[in-house]
N, C-alpha and C positions, 0 to 999 in steps of 0.2 A: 480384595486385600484381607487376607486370613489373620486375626488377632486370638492368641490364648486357646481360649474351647468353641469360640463361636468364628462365626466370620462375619457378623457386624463391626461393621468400621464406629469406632468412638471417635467424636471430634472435639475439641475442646474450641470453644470462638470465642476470642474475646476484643470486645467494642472498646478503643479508647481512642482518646483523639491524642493523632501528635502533636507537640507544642511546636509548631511552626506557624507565622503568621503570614498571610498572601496578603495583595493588596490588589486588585485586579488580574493580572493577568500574569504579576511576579510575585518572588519574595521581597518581604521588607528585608532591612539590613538592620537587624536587631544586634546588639550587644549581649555575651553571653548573661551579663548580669539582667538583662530586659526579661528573659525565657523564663526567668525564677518568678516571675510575677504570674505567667500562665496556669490556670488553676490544676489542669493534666498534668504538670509538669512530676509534684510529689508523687502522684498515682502510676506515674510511667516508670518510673525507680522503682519503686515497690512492687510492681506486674512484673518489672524485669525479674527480681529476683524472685519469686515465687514461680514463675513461668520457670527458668531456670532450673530450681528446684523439681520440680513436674518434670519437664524432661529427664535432666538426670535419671530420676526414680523409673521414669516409663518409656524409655527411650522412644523406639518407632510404636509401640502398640496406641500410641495416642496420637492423633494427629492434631500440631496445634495449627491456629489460625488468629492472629492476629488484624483487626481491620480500623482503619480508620472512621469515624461514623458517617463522615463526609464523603464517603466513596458513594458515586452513584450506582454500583452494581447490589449493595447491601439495603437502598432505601426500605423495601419492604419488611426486613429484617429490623430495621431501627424504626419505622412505626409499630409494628406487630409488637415489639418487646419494650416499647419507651425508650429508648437509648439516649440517653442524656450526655454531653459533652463533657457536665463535671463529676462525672464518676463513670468507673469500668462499668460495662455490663457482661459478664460470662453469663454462655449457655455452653451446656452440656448436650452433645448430641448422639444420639445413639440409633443408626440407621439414620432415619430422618425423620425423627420425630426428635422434640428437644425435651429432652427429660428434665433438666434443670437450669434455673436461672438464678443467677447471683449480681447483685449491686455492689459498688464498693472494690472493696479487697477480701476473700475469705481464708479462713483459717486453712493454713495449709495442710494440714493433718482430715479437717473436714471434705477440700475437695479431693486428696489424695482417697479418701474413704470410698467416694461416690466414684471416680473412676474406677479405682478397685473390684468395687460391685458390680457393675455393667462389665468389664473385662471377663469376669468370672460369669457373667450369666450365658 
């Protein structure tokens, strides 16, 4: 998959948990007023729209990936980087090597910066 100047594929992953709660084998039957207590909850809004924003700006030269931390296919991925349940973890991937890791939520302007860079190289 051809991007810009190069033909390294940039990946953007980002670790959050969704605010759903299982209880064995199903869903509980939460009320939507219950989810606001789930600590992902503020962080899953705020990804949305900054994710959003990324797109826009990059359409297909970025390829995003969103994962639950909970997925057994990512385990090695959420020990290798710490992935913690109460905050996003982004990595920046470039080929397959991960250039950049970010906790939290970052400045949109900043990761726009770092993709930018790596598209260009």
């Amino acid at each position: 998959m051809k991007h810009s100047k190069g033909n390294t594929k940039v990946t953007l992953r980002i670790f959050i948990e969704k605010p759903i709660v299982y209880s064995g084998c199903g869903r509980v039957p939460f009320r939507d007023s219950d989810y606001e207590s789930l600590p992902s909850v503020g962080y899953y809004r705020d990804v949305s729209i900054l994710l959003r924003e990324i797109y826009d700006h990059f359409q297909e030269r970025v390829n995003i990936e969103v994962i639950d931390p909970r997925n057994i296919l990512f385990l090695w991925d959420v020990i290798r980087y710490r992935v913690k349940a109460t905050e996003p973890t982004w990595l920046i991937i470039y080929g397959k090597d991960v250039k950049y890791v970010f906790r939290g939520i970052p400045k949109e302007e900043e990761i726009e910066a770092l993709l930018r860079n790596l598209l260009e190289e």
